[in-house]
C-alpha positions in Angstrom: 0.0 0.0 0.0 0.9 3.7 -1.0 -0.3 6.9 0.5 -0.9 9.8 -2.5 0.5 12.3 -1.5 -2.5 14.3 -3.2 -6.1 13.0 -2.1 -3.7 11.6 1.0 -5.9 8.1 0.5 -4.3 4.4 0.5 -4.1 2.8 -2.6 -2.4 -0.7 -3.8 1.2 0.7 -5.7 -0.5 -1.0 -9.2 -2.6 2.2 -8.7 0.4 4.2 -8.9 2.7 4.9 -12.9 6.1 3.7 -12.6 8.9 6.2 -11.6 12.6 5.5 -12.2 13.5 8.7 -10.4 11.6 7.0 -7.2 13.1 5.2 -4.5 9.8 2.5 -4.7 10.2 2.8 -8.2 6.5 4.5 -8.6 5.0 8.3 -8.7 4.2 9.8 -5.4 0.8 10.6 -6.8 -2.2 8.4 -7.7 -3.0 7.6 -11.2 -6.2 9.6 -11.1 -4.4 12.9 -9.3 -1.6 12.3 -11.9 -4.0 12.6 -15.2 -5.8 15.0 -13.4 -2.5 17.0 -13.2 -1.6 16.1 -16.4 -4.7 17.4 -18.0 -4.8 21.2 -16.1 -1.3 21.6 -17.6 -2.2 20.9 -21.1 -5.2 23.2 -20.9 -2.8 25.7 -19.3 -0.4 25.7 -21.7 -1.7 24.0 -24.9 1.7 24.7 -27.1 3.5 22.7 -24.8 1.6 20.0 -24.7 1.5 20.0 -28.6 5.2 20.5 -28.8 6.0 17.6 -26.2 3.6 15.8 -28.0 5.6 16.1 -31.6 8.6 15.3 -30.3 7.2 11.8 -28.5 5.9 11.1 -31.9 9.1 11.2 -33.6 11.1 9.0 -30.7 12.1 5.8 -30.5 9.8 4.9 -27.4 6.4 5.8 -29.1 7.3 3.6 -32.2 8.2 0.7 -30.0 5.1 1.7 -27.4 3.0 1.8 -30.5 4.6 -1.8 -31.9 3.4 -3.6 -28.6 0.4 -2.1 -29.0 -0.8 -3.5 -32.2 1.4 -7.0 -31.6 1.9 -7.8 -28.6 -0.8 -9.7 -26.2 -2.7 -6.1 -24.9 -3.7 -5.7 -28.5 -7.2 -7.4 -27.8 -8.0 -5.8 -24.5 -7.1 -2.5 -26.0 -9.4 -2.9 -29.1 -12.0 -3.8 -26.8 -11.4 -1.0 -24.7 -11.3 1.3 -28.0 -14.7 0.0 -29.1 -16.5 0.2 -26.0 -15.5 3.7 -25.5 -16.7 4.5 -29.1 -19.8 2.8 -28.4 -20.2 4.8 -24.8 -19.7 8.2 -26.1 -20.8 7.8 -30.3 -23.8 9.9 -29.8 -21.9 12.5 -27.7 -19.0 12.8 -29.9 -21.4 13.3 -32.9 -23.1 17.0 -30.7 -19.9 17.9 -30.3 -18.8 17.4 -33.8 -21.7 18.6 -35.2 -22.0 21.9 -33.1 -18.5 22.2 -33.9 -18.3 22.4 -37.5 -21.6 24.4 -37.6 -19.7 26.7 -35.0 -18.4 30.2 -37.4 -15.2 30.7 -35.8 -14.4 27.0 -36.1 -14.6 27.3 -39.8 -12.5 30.3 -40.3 -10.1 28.9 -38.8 -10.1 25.1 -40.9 -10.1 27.7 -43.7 -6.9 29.7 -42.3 -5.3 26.7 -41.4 -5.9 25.0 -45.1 -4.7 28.1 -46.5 -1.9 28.1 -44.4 -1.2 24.6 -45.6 -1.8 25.1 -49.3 0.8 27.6 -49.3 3.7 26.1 -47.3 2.7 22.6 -49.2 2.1 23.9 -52.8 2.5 20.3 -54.0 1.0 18.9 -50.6 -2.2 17.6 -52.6 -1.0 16.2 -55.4 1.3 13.9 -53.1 -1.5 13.1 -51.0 -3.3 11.6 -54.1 -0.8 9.9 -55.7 0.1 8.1 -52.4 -3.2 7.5 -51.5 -4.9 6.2 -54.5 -2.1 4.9 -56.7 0.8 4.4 -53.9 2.8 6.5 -56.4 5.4 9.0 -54.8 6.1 12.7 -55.8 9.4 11.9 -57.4 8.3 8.8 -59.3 5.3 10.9 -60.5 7.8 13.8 -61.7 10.0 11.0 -63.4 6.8 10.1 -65.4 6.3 13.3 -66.9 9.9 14.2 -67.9 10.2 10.8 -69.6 6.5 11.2 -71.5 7.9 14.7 -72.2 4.4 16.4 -70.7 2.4 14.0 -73.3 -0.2 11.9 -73.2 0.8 8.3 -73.9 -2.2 8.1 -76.3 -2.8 10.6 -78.1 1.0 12.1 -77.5 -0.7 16.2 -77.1 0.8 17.8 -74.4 -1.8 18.0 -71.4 -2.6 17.7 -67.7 -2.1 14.6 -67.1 -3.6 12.0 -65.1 -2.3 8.8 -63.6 -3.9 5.7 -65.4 -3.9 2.4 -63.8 -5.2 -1.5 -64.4 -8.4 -1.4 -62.2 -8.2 -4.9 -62.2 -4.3 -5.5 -60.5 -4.2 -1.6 -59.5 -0.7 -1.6 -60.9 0.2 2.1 -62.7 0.7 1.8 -66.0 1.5 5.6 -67.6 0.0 9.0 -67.5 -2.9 9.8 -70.1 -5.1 13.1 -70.8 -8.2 13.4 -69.0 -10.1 13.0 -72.3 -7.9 9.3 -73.2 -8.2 7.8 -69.6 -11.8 8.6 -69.7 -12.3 6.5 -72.6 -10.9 3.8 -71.5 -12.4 3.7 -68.7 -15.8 3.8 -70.6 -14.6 0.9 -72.7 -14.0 -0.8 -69.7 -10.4 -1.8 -70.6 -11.5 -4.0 -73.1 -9.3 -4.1 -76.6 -12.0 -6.3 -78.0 -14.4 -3.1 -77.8 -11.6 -0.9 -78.7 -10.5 -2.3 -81.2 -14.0 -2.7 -82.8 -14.9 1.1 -82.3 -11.9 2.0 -84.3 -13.0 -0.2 -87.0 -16.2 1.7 -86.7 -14.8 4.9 -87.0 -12.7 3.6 -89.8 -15.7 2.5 -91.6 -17.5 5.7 -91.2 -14.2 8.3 -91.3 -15.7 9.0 -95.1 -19.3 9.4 -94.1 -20.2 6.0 -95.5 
């Protein structure tokens, strides 16, 4: 048993974090006086907290915290955890959110904040979309259009071009007009099709 020396109650010492710096090897306060603590300083100094909070991001601790978390044999009872409390306050977190983005202030701000993005991340989009839908980085993408020489790989006109990819495998394959990788898309990839519209159009080039 352990004394806080906060609320000044008794508690078993699982009831207290861990401490190196302590001579029991746990924190003179509570868990519950600790995250109580924990949260007034955050909400008294809010850059703080964000900063500290970057910097455990990028260390080695969080990355190995965050391994054992998804691998190791808490991952179920934290899941669990993760779902009840999503089930407990869904209905709560959806006022919130909706009285949030309805909320004026809160908007000018996303809009600040996304123009303040858009302008230190000119390119930030764009990378986004390629990583996202195609799993296609910046550089590879720039690669693309030097060696197509800013041309479509169809037509060969020089355009903006877009990425164009087997929807069946989701492997890229080059970078198309807008105009070309819609109408493949609308033939459905099929060169059976394709090939029997351009005898169609061949057929009727004259006005036969």
């Amino acid at each position: 048993m352990k004394t806080c020396h906060v609320c000044k109650i008794a508690k078993p010492s699982d009831d207290f974090h861990k401490s190196s710096k302590s001579p029991d090897g746990r924190q003179y306060r509570c868990k519950p006086c600790a995250i109580s603590a924990a949260r007034q300083r955050a909400k008294d100094n809010p850059e703080a907290k964000r900063e500290a909070d970057r910097k455990y991001r990028q260390s080695d601790k969080y990355k190995a915290n965050r391994k054992a978390r998804r691998e190791g044999p808490q991952r179920e009872r934290i899941l669990e955890q993760k779902r009840e409390s999503w089930y407990r306050n869904h209905e709560s977190n959806l006022e919130r959110l909706r009285a949030r983005q309805a909320d004026p202030e809160f908007q000018a701000r996303q809009r600040e904040r996304y123009a303040r993005w858009r302008k230190n991340n000119p390119r930030g989009n764009r990378k986004w979309q390629l990583e996202y839908f195609y799993g296609l980085s910046l550089e590879r993408w720039d690669e693309l259009v030097l060696a197509q020489e800013g041309r479509c790989a169809i037509c060969n006109r020089p355009a903006e071009l877009v990425v164009d990819h087997c929807h069946r495998t989701g492997n890229v394959r080059e970078l198309l007009c807008g105009t070309c990788n819609s109408g493949l898309g609308h033939f459905k990839d099929d060169p059976i099709r394709m090939r029997a519209a351009a005898t169609y159009i061949e057929k009727h080039r004259d006005g036969e």
